[in-house]
mmCIF file of the C-alpha atoms, coordinates in Angstrom:
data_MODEL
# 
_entry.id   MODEL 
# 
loop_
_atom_site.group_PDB 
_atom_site.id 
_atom_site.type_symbol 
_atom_site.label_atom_id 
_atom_site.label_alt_id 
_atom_site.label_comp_id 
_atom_site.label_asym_id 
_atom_site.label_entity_id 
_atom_site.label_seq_id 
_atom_site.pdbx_PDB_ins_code 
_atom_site.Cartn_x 
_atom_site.Cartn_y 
_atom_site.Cartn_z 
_atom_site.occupancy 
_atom_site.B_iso_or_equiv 
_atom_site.pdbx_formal_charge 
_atom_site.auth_seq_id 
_atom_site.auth_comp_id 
_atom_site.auth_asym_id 
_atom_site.auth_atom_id 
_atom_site.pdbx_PDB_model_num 
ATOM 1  C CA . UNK A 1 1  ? 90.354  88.087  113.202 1.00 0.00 ? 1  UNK A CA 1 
ATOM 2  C CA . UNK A 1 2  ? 91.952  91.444  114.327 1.00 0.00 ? 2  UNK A CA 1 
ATOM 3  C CA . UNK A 1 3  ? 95.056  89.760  113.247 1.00 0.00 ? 3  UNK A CA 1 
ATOM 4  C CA . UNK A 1 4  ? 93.823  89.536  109.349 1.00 0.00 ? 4  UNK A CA 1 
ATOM 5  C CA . UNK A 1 5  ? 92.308  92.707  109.298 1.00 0.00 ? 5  UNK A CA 1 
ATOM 6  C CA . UNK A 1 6  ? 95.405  94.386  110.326 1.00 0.00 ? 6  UNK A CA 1 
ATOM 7  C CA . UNK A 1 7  ? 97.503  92.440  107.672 1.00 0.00 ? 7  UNK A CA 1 
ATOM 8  C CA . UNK A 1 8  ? 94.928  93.495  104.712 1.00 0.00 ? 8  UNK A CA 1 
ATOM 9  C CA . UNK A 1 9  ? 95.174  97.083  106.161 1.00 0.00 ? 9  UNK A CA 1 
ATOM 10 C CA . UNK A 1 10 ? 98.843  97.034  105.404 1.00 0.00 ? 10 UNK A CA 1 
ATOM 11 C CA . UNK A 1 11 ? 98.814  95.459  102.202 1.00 0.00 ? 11 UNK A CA 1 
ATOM 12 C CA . UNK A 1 12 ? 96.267  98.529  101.581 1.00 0.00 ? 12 UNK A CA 1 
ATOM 13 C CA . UNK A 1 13 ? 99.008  100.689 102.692 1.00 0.00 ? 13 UNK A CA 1 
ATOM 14 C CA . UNK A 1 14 ? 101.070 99.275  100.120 1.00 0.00 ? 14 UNK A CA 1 
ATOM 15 C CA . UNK A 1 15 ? 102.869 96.678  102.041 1.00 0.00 ? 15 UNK A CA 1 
ATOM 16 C CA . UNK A 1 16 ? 103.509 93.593  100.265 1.00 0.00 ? 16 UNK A CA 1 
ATOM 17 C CA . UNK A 1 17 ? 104.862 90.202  100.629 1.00 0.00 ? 17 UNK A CA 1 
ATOM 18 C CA . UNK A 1 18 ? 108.585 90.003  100.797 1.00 0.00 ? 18 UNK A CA 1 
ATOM 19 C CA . UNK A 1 19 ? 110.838 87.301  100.959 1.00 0.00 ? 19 UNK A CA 1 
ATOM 20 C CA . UNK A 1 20 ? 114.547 87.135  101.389 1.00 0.00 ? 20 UNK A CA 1 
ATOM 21 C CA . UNK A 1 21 ? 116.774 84.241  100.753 1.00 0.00 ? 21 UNK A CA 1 
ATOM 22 C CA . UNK A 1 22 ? 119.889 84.690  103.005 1.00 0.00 ? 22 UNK A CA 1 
ATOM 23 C CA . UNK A 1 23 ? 122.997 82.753  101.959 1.00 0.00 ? 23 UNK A CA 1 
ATOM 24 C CA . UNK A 1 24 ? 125.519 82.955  105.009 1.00 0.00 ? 24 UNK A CA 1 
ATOM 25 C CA . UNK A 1 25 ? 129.026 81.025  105.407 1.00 0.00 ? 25 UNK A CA 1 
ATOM 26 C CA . UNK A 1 26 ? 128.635 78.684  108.329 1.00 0.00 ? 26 UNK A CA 1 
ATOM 27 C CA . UNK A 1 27 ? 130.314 79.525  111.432 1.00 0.00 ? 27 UNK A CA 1 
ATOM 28 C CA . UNK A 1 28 ? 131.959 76.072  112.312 1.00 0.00 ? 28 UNK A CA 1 
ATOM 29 C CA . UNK A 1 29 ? 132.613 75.647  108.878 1.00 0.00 ? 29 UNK A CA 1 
ATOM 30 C CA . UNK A 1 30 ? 133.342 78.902  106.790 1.00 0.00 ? 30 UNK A CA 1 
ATOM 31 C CA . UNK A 1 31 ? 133.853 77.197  103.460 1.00 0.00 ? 31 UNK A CA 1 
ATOM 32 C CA . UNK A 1 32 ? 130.251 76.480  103.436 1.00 0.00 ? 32 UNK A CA 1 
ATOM 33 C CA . UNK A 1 33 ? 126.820 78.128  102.389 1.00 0.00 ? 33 UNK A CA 1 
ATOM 34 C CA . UNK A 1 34 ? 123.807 77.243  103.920 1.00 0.00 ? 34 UNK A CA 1 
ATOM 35 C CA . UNK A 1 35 ? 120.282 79.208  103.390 1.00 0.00 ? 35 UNK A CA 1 
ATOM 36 C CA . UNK A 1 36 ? 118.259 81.038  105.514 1.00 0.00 ? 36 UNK A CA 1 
ATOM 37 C CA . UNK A 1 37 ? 114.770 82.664  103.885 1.00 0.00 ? 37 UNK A CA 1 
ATOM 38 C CA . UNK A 1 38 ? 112.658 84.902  105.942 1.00 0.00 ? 38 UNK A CA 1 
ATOM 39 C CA . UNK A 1 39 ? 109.200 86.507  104.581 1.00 0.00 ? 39 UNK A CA 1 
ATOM 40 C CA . UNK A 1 40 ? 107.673 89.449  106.059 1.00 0.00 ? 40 UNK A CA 1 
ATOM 41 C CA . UNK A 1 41 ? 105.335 92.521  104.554 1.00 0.00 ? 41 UNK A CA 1 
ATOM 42 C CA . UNK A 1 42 ? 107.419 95.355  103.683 1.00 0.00 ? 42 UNK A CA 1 
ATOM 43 C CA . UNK A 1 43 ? 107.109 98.093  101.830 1.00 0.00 ? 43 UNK A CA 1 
ATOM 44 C CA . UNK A 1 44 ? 109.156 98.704  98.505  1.00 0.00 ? 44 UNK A CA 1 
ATOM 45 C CA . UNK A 1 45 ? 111.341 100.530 96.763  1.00 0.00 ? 45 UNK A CA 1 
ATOM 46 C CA . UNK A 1 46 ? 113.241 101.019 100.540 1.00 0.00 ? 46 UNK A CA 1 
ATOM 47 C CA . UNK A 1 47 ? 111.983 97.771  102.271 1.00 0.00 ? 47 UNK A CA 1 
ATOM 48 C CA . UNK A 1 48 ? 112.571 98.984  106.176 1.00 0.00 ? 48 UNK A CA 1 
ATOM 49 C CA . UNK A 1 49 ? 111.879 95.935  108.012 1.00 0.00 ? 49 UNK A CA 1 
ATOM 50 C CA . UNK A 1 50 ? 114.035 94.012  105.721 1.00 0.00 ? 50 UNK A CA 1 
ATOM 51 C CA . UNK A 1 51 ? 116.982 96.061  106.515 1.00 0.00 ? 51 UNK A CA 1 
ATOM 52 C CA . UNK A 1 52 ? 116.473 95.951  110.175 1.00 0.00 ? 52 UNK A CA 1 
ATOM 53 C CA . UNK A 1 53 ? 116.127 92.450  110.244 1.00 0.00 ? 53 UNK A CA 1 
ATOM 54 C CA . UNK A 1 54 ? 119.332 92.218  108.242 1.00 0.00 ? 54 UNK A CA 1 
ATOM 55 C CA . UNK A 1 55 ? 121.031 94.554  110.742 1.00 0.00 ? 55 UNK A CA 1 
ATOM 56 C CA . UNK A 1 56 ? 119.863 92.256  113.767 1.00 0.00 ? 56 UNK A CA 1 
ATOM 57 C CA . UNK A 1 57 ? 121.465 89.768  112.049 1.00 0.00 ? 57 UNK A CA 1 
ATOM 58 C CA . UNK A 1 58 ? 124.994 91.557  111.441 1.00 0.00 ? 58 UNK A CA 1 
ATOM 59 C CA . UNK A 1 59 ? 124.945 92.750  115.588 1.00 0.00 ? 59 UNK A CA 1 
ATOM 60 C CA . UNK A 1 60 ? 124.034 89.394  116.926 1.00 0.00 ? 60 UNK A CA 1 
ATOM 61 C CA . UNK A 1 61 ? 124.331 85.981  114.578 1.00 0.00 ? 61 UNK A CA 1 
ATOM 62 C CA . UNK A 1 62 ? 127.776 84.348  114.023 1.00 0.00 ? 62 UNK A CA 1 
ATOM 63 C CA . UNK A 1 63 ? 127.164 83.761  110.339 1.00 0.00 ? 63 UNK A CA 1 
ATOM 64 C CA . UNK A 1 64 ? 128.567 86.068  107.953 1.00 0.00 ? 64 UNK A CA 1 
ATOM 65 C CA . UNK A 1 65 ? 126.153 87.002  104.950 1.00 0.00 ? 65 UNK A CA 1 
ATOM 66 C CA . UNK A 1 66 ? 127.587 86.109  101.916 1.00 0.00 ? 66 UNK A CA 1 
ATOM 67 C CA . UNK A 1 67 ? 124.477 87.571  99.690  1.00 0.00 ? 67 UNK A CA 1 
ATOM 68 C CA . UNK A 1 68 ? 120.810 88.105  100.011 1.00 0.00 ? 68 UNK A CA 1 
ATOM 69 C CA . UNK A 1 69 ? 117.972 87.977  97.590  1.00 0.00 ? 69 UNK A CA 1 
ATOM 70 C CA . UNK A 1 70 ? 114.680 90.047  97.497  1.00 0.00 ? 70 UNK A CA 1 
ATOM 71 C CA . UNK A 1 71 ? 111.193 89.179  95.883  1.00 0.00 ? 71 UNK A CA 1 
ATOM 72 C CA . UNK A 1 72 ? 108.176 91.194  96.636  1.00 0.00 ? 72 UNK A CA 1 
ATOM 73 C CA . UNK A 1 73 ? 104.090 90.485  94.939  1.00 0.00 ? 73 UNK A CA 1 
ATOM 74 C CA . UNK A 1 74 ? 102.845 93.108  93.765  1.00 0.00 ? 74 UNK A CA 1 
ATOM 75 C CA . UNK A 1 75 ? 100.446 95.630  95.011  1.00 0.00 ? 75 UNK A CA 1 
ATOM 76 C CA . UNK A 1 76 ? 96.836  94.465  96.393  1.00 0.00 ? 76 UNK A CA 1 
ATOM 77 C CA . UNK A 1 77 ? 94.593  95.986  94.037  1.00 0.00 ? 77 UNK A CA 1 
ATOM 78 C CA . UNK A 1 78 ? 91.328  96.270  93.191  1.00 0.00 ? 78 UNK A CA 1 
ATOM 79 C CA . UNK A 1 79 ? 89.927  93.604  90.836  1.00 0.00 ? 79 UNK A CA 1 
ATOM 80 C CA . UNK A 1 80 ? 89.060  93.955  87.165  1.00 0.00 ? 80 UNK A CA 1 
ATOM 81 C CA . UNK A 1 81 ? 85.981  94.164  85.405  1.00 0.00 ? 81 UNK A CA 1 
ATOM 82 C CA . UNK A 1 82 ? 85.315  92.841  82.156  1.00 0.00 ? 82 UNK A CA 1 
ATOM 83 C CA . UNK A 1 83 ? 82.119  93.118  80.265  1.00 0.00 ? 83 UNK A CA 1 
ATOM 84 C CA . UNK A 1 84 ? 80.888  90.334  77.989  1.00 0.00 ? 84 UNK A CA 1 
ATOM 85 C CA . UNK A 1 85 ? 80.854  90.659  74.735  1.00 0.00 ? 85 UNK A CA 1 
ATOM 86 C CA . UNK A 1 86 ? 78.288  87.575  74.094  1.00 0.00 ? 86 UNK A CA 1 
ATOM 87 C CA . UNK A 1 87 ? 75.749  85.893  76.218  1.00 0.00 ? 87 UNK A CA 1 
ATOM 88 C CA . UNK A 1 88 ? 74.414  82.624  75.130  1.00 0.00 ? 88 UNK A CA 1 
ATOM 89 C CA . UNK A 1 89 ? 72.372  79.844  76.678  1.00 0.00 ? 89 UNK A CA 1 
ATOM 90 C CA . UNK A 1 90 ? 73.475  76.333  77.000  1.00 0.00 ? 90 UNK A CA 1 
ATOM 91 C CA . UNK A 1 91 ? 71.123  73.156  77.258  1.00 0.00 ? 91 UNK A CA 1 
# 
């Protein structure tokens, strides 16, 4: 439970839920592309955890990156109100 809370405190924060799609040229075979995609909360515009991951990967993986792609949901926010305009009863 401590687990949850802590991930809906960060989303407060602003955190949100980022994915990256890694393509990489295979190490035996560097003619090939294969696809790697990692999802983490991160915070935007800089995304910090991305980056470090991405650095981890250039200091110890084989595979050179070849591009990466980032998508991010928006912001948690709180939910909308509407008010009815007509009440009516069914039967």
């Amino acid at each position: 439970m401590t687990e949850a809370m802590s991930e809906f405190e960060r989303r407060l924060r602003g955190e949100r839920l980022t994915t990256a799609e890694v393509l990489y040229y295979m190490p035996d075979h560097p003619n090939l592309l294969q696809r790697f995609t990692w999802q983490t909360l991160d915070l935007a515009p800089d995304y910090p955890r991305v980056h470090r991951f991405l650095q981890f990967w250039r200091r110890e993986i084989e595979a050179v990156i070849h591009s990466v792609t980032l998508s991010a949901e928006g912001v948690v926010q709180a939910p909308r109100v509407r008010i009815a305009g007509e009440i009516g009863t069914l039967h």
